[in-house]
C-alpha positions as CSV (number, residue, x, y, z in Angstrom):
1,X,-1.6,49.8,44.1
2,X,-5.0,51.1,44.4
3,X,-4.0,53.8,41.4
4,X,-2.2,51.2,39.2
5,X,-4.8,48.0,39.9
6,X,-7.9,49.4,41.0
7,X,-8.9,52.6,39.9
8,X,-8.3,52.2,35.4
9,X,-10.6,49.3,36.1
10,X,-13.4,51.6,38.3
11,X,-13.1,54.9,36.6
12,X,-15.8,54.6,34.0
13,X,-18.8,53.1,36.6
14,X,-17.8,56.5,38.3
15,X,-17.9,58.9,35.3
16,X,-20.8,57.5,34.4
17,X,-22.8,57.4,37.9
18,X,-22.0,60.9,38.4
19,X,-22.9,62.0,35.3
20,X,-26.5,60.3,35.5
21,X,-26.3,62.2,38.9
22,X,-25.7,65.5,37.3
23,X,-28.3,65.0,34.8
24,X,-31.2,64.0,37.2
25,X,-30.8,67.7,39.4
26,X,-30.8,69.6,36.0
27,X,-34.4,69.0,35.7
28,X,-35.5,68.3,39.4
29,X,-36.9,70.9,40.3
30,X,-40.4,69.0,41.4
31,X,-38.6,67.6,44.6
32,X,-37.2,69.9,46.1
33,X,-40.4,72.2,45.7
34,X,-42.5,69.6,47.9
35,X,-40.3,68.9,50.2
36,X,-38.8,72.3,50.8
37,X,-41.1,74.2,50.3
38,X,-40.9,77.9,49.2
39,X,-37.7,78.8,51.3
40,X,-35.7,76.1,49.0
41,X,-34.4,77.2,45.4
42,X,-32.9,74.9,43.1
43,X,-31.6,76.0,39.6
44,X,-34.3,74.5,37.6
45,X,-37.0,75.6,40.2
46,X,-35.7,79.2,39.5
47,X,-36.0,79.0,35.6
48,X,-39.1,77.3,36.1
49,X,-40.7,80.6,38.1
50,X,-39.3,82.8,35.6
51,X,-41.2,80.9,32.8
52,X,-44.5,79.8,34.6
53,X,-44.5,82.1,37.7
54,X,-45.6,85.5,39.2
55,X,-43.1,87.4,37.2
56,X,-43.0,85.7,33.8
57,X,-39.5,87.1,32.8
58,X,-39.5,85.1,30.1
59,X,-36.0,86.9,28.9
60,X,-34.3,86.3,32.4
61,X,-35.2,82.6,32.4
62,X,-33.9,82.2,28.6
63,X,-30.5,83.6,30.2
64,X,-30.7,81.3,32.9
65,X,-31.7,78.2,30.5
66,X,-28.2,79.4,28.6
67,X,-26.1,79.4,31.0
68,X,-27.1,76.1,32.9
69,X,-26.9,74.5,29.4
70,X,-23.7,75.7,29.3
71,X,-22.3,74.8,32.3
72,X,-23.5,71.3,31.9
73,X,-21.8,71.0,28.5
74,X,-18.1,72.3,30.4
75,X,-18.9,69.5,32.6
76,X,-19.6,67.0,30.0
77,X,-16.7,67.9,27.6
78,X,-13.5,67.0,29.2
79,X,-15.0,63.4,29.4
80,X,-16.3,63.5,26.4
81,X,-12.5,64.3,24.9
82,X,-10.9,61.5,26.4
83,X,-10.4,58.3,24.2
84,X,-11.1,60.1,21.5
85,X,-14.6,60.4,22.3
86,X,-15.3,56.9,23.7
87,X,-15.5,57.7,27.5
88,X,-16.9,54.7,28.3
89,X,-15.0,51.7,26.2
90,X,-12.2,50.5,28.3
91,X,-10.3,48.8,25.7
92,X,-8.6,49.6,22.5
93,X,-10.1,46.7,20.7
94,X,-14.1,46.4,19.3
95,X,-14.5,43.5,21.4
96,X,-17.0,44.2,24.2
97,X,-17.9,47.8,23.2
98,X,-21.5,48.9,23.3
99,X,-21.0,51.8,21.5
């Protein structure tokens, strides 16, 4: 029941949360520098040293940049390929979109 009734009607509030999840600790890297302090690395605290910090290795943190833009665009695409591109309508008809 819960996979016929419940879950076509609760997918996209999930999709959606999680991906305004993921995109809030791309760039939060501010956070986790104040409370952690400088035993805590993040992703984006890392590229952000290699631009602005002690070693500016400006070429390392370019590679870095790369690769977590492309990870995040692997983990955008497969929802971005379903419905032909409309993750987020629920119905096959215009009415009530917001796209």
């Amino acid at each position: 029941m819960f996979y016929k009734a419940i879950l076509p009607q609760i997918i996209t509030g999930v999709a959606a949360s999680s991906f305004l999840v993921f995109i809030t600790t791309l760039g939060d890297f501010v956070n986790p520098e104040l409370l952690g302090g400088a035993s805590s690395m993040t992703g984006a605290g890392l590229i952000y040293n290699q631009f602005l910090g002690a070693t500016q290795n400006w070429g390392f943190g370019s590679a870095l940049s790369m690769a977590l833009i492309n990870d995040s665009k692997y983990c955008y695409s497969p929802g971005c390929r379903t419905r032909g591109g409309k993750f987020f309508s629920t119905n096959s008809s215009n009415e009530g979109n917001f796209d």
